[in-house]
TORKOL-4160 file (C-alpha; in steps of 0.2 Angstrom, whole numbers, padded with zeros to 4 digits, m for minus):
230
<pt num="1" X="0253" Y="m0012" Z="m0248"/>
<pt num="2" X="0250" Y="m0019" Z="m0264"/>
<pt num="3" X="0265" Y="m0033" Z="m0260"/>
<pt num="4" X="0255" Y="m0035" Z="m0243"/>
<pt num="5" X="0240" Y="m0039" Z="m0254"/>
<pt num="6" X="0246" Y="m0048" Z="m0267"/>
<pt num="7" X="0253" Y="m0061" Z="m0252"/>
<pt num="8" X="0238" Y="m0062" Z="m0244"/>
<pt num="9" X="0244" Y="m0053" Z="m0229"/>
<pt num="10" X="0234" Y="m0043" Z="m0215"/>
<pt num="11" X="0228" Y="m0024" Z="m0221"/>
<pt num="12" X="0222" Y="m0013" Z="m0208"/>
<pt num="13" X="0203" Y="m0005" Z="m0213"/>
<pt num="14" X="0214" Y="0010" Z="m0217"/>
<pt num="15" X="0227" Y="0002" Z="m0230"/>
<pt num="16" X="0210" Y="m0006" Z="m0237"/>
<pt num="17" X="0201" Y="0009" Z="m0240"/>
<pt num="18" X="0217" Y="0018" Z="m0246"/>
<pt num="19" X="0221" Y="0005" Z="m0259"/>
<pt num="20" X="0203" Y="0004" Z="m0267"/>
<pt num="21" X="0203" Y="0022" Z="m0266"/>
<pt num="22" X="0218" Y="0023" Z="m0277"/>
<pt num="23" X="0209" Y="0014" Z="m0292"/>
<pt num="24" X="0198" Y="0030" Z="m0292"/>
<pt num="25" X="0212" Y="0043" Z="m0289"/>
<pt num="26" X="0228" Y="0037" Z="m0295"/>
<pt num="27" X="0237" Y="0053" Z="m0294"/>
<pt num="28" X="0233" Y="0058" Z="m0278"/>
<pt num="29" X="0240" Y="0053" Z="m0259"/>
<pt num="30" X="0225" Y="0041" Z="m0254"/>
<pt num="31" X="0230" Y="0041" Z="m0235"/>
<pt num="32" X="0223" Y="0055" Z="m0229"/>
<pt num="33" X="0204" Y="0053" Z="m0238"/>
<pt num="34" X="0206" Y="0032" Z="m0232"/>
<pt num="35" X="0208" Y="0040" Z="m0212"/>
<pt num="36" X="0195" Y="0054" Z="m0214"/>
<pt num="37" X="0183" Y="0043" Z="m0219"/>
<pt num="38" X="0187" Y="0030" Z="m0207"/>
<pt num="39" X="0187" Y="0043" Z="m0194"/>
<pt num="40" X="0170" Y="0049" Z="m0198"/>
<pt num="41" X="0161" Y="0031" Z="m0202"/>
<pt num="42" X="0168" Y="0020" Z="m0188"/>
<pt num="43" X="0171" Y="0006" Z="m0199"/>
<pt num="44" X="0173" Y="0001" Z="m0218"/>
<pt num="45" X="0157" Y="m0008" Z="m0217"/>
<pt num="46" X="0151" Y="0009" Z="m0211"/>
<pt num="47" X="0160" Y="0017" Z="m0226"/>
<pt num="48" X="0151" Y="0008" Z="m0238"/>
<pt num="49" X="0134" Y="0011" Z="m0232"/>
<pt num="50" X="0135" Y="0030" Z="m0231"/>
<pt num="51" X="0126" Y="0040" Z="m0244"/>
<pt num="52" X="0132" Y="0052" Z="m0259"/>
<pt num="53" X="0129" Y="0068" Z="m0250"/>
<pt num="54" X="0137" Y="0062" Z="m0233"/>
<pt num="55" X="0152" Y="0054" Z="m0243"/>
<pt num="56" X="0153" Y="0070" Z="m0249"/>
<pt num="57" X="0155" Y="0079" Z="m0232"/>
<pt num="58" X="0171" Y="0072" Z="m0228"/>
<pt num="59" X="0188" Y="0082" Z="m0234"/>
<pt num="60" X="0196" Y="0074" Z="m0250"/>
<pt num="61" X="0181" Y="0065" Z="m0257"/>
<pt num="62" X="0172" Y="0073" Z="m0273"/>
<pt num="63" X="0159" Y="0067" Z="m0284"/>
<pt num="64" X="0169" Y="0054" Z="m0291"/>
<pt num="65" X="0176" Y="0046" Z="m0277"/>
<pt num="66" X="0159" Y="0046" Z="m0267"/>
<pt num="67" X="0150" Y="0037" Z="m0282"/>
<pt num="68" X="0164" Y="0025" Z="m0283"/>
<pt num="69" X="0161" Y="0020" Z="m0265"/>
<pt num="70" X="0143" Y="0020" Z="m0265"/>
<pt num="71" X="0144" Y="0007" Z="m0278"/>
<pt num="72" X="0159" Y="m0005" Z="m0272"/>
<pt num="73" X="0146" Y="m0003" Z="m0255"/>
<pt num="74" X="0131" Y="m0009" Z="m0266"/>
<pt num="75" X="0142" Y="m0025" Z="m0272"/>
<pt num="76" X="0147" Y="m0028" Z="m0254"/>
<pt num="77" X="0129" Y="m0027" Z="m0249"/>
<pt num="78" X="0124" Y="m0040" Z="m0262"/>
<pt num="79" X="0137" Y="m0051" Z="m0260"/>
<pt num="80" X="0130" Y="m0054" Z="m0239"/>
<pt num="81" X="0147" Y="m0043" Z="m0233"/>
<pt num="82" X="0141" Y="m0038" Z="m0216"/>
<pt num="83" X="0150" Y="m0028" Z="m0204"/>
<pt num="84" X="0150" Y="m0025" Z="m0187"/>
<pt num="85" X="0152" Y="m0006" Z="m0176"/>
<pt num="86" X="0152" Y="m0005" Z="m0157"/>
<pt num="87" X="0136" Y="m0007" Z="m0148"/>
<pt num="88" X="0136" Y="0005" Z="m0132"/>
<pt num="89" X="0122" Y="m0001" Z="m0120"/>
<pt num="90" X="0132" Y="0003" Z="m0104"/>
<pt num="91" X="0141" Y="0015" Z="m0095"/>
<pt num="92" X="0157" Y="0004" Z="m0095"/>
<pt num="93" X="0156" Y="0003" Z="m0114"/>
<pt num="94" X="0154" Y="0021" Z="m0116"/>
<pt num="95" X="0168" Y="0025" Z="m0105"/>
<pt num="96" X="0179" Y="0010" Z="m0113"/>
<pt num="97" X="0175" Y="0015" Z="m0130"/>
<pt num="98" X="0178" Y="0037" Z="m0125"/>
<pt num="99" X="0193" Y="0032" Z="m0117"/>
<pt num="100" X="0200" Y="0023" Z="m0133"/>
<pt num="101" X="0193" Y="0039" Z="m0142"/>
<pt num="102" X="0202" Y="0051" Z="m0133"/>
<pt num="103" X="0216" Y="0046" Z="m0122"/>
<pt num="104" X="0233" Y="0056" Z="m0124"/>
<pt num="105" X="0224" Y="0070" Z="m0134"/>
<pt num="106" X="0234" Y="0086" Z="m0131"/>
<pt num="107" X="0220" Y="0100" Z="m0134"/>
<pt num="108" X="0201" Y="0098" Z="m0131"/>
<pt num="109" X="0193" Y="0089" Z="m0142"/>
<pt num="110" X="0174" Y="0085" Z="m0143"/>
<pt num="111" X="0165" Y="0070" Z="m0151"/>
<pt num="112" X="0147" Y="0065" Z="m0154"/>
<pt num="113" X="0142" Y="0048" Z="m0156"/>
<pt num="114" X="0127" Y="0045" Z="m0166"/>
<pt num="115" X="0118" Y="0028" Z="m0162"/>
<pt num="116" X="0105" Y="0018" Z="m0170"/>
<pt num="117" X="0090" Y="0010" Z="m0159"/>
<pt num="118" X="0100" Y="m0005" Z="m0153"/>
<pt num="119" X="0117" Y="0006" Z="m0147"/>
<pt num="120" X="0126" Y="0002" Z="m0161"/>
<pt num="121" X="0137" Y="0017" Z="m0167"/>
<pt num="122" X="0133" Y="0024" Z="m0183"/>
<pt num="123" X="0145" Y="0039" Z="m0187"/>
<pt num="124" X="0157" Y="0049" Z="m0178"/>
<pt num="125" X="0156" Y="0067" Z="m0177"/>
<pt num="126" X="0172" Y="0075" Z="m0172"/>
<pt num="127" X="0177" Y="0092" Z="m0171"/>
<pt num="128" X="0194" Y="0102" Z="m0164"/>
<pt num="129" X="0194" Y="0120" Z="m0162"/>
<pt num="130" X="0216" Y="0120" Z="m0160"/>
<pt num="131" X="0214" Y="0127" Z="m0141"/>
<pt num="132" X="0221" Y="0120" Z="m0129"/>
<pt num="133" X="0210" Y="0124" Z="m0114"/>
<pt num="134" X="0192" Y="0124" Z="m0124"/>
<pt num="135" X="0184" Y="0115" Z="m0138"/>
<pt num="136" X="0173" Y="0127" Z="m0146"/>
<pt num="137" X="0160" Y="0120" Z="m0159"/>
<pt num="138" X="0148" Y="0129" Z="m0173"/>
<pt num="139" X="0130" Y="0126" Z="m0169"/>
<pt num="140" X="0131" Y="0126" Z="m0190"/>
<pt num="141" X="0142" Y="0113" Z="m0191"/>
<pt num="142" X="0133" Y="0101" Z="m0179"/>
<pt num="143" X="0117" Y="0104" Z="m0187"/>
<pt num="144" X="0123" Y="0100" Z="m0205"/>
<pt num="145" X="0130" Y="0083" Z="m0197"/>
<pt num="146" X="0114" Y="0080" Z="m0189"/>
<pt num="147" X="0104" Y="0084" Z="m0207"/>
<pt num="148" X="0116" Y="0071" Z="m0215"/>
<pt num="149" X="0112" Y="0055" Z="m0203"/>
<pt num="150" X="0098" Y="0059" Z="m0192"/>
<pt num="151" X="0100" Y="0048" Z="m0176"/>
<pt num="152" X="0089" Y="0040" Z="m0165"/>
<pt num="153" X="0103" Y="0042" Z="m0149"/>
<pt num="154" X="0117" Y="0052" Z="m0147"/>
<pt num="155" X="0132" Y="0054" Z="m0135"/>
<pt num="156" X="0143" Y="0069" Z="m0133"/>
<pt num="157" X="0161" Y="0065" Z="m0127"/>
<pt num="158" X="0174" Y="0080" Z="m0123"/>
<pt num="159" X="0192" Y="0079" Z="m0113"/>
<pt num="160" X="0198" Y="0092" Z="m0102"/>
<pt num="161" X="0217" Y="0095" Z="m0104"/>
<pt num="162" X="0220" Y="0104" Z="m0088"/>
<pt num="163" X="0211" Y="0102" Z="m0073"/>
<pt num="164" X="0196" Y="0088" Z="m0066"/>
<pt num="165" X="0183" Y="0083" Z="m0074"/>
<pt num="166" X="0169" Y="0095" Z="m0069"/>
<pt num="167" X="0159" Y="0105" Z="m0080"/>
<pt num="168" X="0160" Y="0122" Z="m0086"/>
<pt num="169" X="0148" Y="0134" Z="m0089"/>
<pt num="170" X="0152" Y="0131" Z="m0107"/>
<pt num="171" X="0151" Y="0113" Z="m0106"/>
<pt num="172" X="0134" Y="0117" Z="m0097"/>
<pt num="173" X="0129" Y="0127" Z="m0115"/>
<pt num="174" X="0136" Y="0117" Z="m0125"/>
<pt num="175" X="0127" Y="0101" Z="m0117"/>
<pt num="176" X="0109" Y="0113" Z="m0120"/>
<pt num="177" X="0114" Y="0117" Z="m0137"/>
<pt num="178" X="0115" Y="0101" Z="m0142"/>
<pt num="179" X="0099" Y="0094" Z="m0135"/>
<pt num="180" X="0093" Y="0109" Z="m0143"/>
<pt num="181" X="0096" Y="0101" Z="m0160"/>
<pt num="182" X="0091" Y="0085" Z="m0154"/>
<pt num="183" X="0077" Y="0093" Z="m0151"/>
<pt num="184" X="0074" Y="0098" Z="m0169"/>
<pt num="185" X="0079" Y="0081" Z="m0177"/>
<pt num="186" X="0070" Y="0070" Z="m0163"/>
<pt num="187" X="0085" Y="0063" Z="m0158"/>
<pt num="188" X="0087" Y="0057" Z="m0140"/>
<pt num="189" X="0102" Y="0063" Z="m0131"/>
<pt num="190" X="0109" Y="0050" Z="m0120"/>
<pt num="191" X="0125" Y="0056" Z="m0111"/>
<pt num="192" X="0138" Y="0069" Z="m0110"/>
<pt num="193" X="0154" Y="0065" Z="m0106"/>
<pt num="194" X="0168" Y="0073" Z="m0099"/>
<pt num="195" X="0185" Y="0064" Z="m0100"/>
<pt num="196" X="0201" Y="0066" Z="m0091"/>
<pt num="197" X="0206" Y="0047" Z="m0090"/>
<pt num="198" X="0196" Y="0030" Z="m0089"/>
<pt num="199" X="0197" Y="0032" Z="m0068"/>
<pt num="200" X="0190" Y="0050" Z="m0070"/>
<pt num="201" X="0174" Y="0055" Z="m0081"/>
<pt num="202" X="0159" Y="0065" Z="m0078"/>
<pt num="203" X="0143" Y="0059" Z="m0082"/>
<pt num="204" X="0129" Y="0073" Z="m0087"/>
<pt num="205" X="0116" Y="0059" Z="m0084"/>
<pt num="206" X="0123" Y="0048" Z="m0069"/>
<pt num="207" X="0126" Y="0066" Z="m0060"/>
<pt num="208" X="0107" Y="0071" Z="m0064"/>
<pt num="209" X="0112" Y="0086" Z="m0075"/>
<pt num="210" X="0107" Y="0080" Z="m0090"/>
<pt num="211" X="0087" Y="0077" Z="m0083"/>
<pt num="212" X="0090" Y="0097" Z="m0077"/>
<pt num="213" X="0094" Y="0103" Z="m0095"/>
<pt num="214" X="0081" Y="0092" Z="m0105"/>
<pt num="215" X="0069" Y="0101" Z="m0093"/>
<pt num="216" X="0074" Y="0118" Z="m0096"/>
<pt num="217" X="0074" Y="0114" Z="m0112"/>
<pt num="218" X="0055" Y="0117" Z="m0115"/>
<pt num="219" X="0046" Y="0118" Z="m0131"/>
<pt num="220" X="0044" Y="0137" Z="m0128"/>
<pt num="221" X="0063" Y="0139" Z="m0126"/>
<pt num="222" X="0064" Y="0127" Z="m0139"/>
<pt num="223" X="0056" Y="0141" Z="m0152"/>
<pt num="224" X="0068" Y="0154" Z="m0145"/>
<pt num="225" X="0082" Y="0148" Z="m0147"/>
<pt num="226" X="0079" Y="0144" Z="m0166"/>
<pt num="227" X="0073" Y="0160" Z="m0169"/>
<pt num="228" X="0090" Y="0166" Z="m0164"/>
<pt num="229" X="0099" Y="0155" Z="m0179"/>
<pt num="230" X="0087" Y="0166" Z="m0192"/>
């Protein structure tokens, strides 16, 4: 990579990330921490303009490695390097950018997309319980990622492995749990996704299940169920 720098060739964001790392952390395999971050920040751009404590979140990166970012994101910033993440304003880009996301995935995987006013994606929350037939997620997890970067929108995306597209019961939970939180962080839940293949989703909002679960999410219920996390 250093050779593919030197002559001026192309770097993926990842081989980027990892050199620069590496003048941080020299003694260490920089791989790993370069996709981890990627994976959780979209882009390097995104990287960059994380904070400290959220740098911090992601497997690999200590004190000294998220200050070192910080401040190579700081001279970016002042020298005008602007970067771009997708923007999901429609259905078709939502099912483009979950089919991209997820495709050929062998065991259930669920992802929340954070987005800004405009639809631009922020962060990437993924999360992988190693079942095959489920994708079971802490409610303590996804809160601690929601405290990091509160959102203005959010998106959950999860494939099935075997079987359609239809929702479970779990989904179903899982779908109310979430706008629970969203709830707590006013955060507007915007979809839920179920993905099999781009020619076969399930769309909590296009299907009217999503109006049905913000509705039986009410206040009062609202106070219930955080009681239950005390």
């Amino acid at each position: 990579m250093y050779e593919k720098l030197k002559n001026g060739d192309d770097l993926f964001d990842h081989e980027l990330l990892e050199i620069l790392l590496f003048a941080a952390c020299p003694r260490i395999n920089t791989n790993p921490i370069a996709h981890a971050l990627l994976e959780r920040f979209v882009s390097v751009s995104e990287v960059f303009n994380a904070s400290v404590e959220e740098l911090k979140a992601v497997d690999g990166v200590g004190d000294t490695v998220a200050r070192f970012i910080k401040t190579v994101g700081l001279c970016a910033e002042r020298a005008g390097n602007i970067g771009n993440t997708p923007v999901l304003k429609t259905a078709d880009d939502c099912k483009r950018f979950i089919d991209a996301r997820l495709r050929g995935k062998s065991e259930e995987q669920v992802e929340i997309y954070f987005l800004n006013r405009t639809g631009r994606v922020r962060r990437i929350l993924s999360y992988n319980a190693g079942e095959k037939s489920r994708a079971a997620v802490s409610v303590d997890a996804i809160a601690r990622d929601f405290a990091l970067y509160i959102p203005h929108g959010v998106i959950i995306a999860h494939n099935h492995v075997h079987g359609g597209a239809a929702p479970s019961d779990y989904d179903d939970h899982f779908t109310r749990t979430v706008q629970f939180i969203c709830n707590m962080y006013g955060a507007q839940l915007l979809d839920h996704v179920i993905y099999v293949s781009l020619g076969e989703t399930f769309s909590y909002k296009n299907e009217g299940r999503l109006e049905e679960i913000k509705s039986s999410c009410s206040w009062d219920k609202f106070e219930k169920w955080i009681k239950t996390l005390n």
